[in-house]
N, C-alpha and C positions, 0 to 999 in steps of 0.2 A: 557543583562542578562547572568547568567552565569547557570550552569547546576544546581547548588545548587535553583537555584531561577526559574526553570520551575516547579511552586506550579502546588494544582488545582485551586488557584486562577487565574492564568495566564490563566487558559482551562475556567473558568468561561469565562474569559475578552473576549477569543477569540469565544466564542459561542454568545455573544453579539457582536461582531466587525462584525461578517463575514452572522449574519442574514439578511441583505439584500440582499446577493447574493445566498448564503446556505440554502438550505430548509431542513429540519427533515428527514432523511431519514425512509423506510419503516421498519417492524419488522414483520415477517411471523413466522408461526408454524411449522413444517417440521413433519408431521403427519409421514413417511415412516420412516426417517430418527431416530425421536422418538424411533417407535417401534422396529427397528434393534437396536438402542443403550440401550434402557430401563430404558429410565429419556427424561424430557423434552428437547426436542432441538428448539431454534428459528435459523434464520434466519435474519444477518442483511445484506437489501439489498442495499449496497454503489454502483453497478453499476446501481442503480436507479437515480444516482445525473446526474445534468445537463450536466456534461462529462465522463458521468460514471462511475468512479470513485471515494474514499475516496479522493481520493487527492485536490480536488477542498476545502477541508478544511482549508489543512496547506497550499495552495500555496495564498486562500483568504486572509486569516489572516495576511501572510508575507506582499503580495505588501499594503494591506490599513494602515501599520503600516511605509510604507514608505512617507518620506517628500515631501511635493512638488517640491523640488530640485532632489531628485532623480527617483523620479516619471517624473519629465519633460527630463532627458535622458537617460528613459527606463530600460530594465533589460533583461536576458539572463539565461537562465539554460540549462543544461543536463538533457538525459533523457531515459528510453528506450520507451517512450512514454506516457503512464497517466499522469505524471506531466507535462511534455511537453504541454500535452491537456490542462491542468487544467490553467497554465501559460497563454497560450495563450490565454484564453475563458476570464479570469480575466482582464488580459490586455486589452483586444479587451474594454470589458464593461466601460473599464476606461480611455480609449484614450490611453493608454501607448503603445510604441514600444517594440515589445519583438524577442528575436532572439533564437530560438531551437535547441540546439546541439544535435545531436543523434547520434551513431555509425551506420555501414552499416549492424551492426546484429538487427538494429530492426526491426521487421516484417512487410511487405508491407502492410498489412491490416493499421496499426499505421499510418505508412508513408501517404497511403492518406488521413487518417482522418487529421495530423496535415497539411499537402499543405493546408488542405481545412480550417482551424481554422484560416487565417488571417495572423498568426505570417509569420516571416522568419525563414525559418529552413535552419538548415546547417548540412550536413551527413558530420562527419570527426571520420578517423580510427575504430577498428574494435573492439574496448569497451568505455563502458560507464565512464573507467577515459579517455580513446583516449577524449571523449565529454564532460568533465568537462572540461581536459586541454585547451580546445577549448574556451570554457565560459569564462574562465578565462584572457584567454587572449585579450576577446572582452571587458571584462572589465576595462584592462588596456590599451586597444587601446582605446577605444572608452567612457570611464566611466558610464558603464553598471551597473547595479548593480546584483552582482549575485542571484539568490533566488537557493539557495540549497534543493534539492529534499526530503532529510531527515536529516541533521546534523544542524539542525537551532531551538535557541527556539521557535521563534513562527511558526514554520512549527510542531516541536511537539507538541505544544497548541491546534495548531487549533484541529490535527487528534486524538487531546484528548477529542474532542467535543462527537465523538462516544461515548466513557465510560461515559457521562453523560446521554448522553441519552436512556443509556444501562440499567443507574440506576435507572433511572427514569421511565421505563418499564416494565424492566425485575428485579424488587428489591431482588429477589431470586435466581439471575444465581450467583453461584461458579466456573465457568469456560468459559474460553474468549478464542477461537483460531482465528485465521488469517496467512495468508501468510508473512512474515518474509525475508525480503531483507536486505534496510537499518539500519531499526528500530525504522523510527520516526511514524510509527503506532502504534509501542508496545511500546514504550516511553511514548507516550503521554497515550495510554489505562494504561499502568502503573500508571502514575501519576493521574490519575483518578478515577481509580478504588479501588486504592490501597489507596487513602489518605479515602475512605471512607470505604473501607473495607479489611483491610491486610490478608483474607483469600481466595480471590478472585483469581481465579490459570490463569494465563498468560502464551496460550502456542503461539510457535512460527512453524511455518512449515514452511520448508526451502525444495527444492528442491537440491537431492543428488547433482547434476553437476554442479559442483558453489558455495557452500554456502559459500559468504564471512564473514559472520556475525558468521555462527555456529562455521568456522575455525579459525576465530578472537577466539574468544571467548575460545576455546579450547589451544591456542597458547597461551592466557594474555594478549597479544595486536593486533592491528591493521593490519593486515597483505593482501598482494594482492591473489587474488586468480584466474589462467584462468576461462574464461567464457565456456561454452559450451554448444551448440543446446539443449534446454530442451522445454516444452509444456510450463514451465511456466519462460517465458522468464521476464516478469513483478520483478521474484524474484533474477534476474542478477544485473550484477552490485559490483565494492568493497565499502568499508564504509570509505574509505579514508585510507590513513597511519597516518593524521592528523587529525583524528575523536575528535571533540572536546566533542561531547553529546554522542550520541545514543550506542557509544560502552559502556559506564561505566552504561547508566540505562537502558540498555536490561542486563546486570549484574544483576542490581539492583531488576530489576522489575521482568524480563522473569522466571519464573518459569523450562520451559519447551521448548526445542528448537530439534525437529524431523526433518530428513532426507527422505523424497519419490523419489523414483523413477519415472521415467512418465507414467509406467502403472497404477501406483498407483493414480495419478495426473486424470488423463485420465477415470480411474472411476468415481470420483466426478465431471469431465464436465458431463458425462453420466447422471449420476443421476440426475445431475441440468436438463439436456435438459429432460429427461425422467418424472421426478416428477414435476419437477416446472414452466417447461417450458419455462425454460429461459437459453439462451444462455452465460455462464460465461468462461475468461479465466483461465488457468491453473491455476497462481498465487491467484485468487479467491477460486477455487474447491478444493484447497488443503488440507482446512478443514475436509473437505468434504473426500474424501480422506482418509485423516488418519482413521476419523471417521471407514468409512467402512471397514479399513483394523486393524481394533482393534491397533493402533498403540498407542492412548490416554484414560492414565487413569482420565475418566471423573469422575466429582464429581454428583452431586443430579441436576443441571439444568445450559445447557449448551447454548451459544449464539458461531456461527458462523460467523465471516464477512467476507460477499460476498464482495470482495473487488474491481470487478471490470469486464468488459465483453469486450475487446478488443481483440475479436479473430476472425477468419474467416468464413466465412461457410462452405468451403471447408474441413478445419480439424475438426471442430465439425460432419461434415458428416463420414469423414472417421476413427475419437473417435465411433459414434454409431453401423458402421458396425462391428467392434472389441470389443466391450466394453458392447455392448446391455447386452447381457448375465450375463456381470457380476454385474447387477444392483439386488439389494436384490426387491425382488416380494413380 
């Protein structure tokens, strides 16, 4: 496939491929969150999936779309972790070998949960291209096959599965925020949301310390960007210098692409732990985030996706002793 040719037909195909693994995710109301904004807000809950994460969509869709030839000598990704998760839980279900490259900036919370997911994991260098370069090369040593974390059509397919069933819920939301890394979440939400309603506003939160997507974008191309210690480490990472999709249709599609800071981050964990009771990380809360700090101009009914809960308790504990306060009452 080529970038012309991730339809919504393709996110249909892939909402049907990946339904024996993939369950619907949840859709809550956000009553607080409502009332401080002054239009409806839901909540879509992606760290409710089997690895917690949106990601378990586009990384299903990829390997069941792989041959039995390639499927019998396994596959290998980068990561800063959820995909890495989702990879590996996919694999496992399916007998496949899979090997996890992560950099040494991914957060120990991650780190145990992937020892613990079955795969082989490999920590090499100190970002997430340090851990692609690594993938890569297990693929030519060992003929791996890589599954790319966001720059692949059916990795945007699948995590286009969300905008279907956005629309099929919520038939009156005009505004879609999420956390903004790579891009194959708003790629895919693009290509979904927008082939059935092109007034549909697609924003992107990008966390200030890093954004290699917003800095892309800003530049006209592909460009590297240092990483640096942030709460929402999930939205680390570059988009390649060889980005073949996700840079031209977060173009295409992203309406809206904001910068937070991690205080700003750190209030929507607050409120998640505070209203909803649930423990989300950075990259998730970002929404959230902005929301509270009037950053986004919403329209008439708004959907969030929680994208994902891979955090500590330890930083969650010390987000509420700092942050409690600054939760709208």
């Amino acid at each position: 496939m080529t970038v012309k040719s991730v339809t919504q037909r393709n996110v249909w195909e892939a909402k049907q491929r990946i339904s024996s693994i993939v369950s619907k995710s949840p859709l809550i109301y956000s009553d607080k969150l409502s009332e401080y904004a002054g239009i409806p807000i839901h909540l879509k809950l992606e760290n409710l999936n089997v690895t917690n994460s949106f990601k378990i969509r586009g990384a299903t869709n990829k390997i069941l779309s792989l041959s039995p030839e390639e499927r019998a000598l396994g596959v290998t990704t980068f990561s800063t972790g959820n995909f890495g998760l989702s990879v590996a839980y996919v694999a496992k279900q399916l007998g496949i070998k899979a090997i996890i490259c992560i950099s040494n900036r991914v957060p120990k919370a991650k780190v145990d949960v992937l020892k613990r997911s079955g795969a082989q994991i490999e920590i090499y260098g100190a970002s997430q291209d340090d851990a692609e370069q690594r993938s890569y090369q297990l693929e030519k040593e060992h003929g791996l096959t890589v599954v790319h974390p966001f720059d692949d059509p059916h990795i945007i397919a699948g995590q286009g599965t969300i905008g279907l069933e956005l629309l099929a819920d919520v038939p009156s939301v005009d505004t879609v925020i999420g956390g903004l890394s790579g891009g194959g979440l708003h790629s895919g939400l693009g290509v979904a949301l927008k082939s059935a309603n092109s007034d549909i506003q697609v924003v992107g939160v990008s966390t200030a310390r890093g954004p290699a997507m917003y800095e892309s974008i800003q530049k006209g191309k592909p460009v590297v960007v240092e990483e640096q210690d942030t709460l929402a480490d999930s939205l680390l990472g570059g988009i390649g210098l060889d980005n073949r999709y996700t840079f031209n249709m977060v173009q295409q599609y992203v309406d809206d692409i904001l910068l937070l800071e991690d205080d700003q981050i750190a209030q929507g964990m607050a409120f998640m732990l505070d209203q909803h009771r649930m423990m989300v990380e950075g990259a998730a809360a970002s929404g959230i985030g902005a929301i509270l700090n009037n950053r986004i101009k919403l329209g008439s009914h708004a959907v969030v996706v929680i994208s994902g809960c891979s955090v500590d308790t330890a930083t969650i504990m010390d987000i509420m002793a700092q942050y409690a306060d600054a939760i709208p009452q």
